[in-house]
C-alpha positions as a printed NumPy array, in Angstrom:
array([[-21.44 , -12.985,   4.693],
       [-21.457,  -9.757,   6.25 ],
       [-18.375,  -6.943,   5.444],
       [-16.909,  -6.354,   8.073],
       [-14.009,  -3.544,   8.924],
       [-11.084,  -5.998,   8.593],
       [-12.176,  -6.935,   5.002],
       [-12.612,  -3.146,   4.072],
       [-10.059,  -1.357,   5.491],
       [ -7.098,  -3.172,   3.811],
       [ -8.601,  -2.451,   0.418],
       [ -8.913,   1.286,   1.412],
       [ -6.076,   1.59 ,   2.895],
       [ -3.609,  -0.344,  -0.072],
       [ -6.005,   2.49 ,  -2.243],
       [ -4.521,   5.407,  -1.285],
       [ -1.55 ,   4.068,  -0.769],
       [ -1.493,   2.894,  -4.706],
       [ -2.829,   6.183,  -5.751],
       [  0.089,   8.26 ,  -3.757],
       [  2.63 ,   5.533,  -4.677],
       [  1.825,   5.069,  -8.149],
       [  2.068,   8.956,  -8.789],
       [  5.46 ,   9.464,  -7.447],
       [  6.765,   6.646,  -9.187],
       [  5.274,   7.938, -12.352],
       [  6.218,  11.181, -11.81 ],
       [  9.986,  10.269, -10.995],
       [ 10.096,   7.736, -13.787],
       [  8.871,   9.775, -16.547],
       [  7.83 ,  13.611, -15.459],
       [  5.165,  15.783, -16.17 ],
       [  4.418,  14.556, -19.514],
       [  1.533,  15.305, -21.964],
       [  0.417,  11.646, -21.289],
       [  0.934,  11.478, -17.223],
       [ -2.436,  10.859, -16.614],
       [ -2.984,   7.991, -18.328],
       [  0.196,   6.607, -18.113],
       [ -0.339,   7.165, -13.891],
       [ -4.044,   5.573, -14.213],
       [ -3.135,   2.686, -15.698],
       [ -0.261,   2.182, -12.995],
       [ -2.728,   2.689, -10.351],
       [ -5.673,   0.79 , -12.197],
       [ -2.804,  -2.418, -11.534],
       [ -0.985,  -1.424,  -8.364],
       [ -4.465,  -1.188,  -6.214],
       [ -5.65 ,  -4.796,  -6.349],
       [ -1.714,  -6.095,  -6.153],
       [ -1.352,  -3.497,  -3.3  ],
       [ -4.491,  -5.329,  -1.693],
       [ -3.921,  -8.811,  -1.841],
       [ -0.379,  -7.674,  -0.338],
       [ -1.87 ,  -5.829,   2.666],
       [ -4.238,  -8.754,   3.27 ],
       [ -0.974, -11.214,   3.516],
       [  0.76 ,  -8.389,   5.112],
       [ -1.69 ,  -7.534,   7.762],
       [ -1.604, -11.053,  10.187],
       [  2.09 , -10.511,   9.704],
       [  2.489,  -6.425,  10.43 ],
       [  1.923,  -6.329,  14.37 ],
       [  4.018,  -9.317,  14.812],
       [  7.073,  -8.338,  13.128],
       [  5.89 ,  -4.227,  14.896],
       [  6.094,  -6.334,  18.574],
       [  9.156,  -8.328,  18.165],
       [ 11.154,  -4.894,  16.911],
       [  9.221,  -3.479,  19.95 ],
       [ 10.457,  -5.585,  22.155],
       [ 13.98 ,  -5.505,  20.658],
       [ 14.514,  -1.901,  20.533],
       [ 12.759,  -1.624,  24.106],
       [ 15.953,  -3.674,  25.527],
       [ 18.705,  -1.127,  23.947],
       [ 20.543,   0.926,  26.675]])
């Protein structure tokens, strides 16, 4: 099997969305500590593949639910 775009870019994308989430919540959670590094690696070292399954499940479902609140919020006065 060939790699193809759809099988990459959900892995890239839930990435840097881990690394930017993970940070913040880090950051907020327990501040600039001594230890923040590590304590935000490991975070991010378990939030990426989580964060990728979910954007695989999540992907199918994304520009449904996107049309239907489209198509809702296109029929508003």
């Amino acid at each position: 099997m060939q790699l193809q775009p759809k099988h990459v870019q959900p892995v890239v994308m839930a990435g840097i969305m881990a690394f930017i989430m993970t940070a913040f919540i880090t950051w907020l959670n327990l501040g600039w500590r001594p230890d923040f590094l590590v304590l935000w690696a490991r975070a991010f070292v378990v939030a990426w593949p989580v964060a990728s399954l979910a954007a695989f499940v999540a992907s199918p479902i994304a520009p449904k639910v996107t049309q239907a609140i489209i198509r809702r919020l296109n029929r508003l006065p």
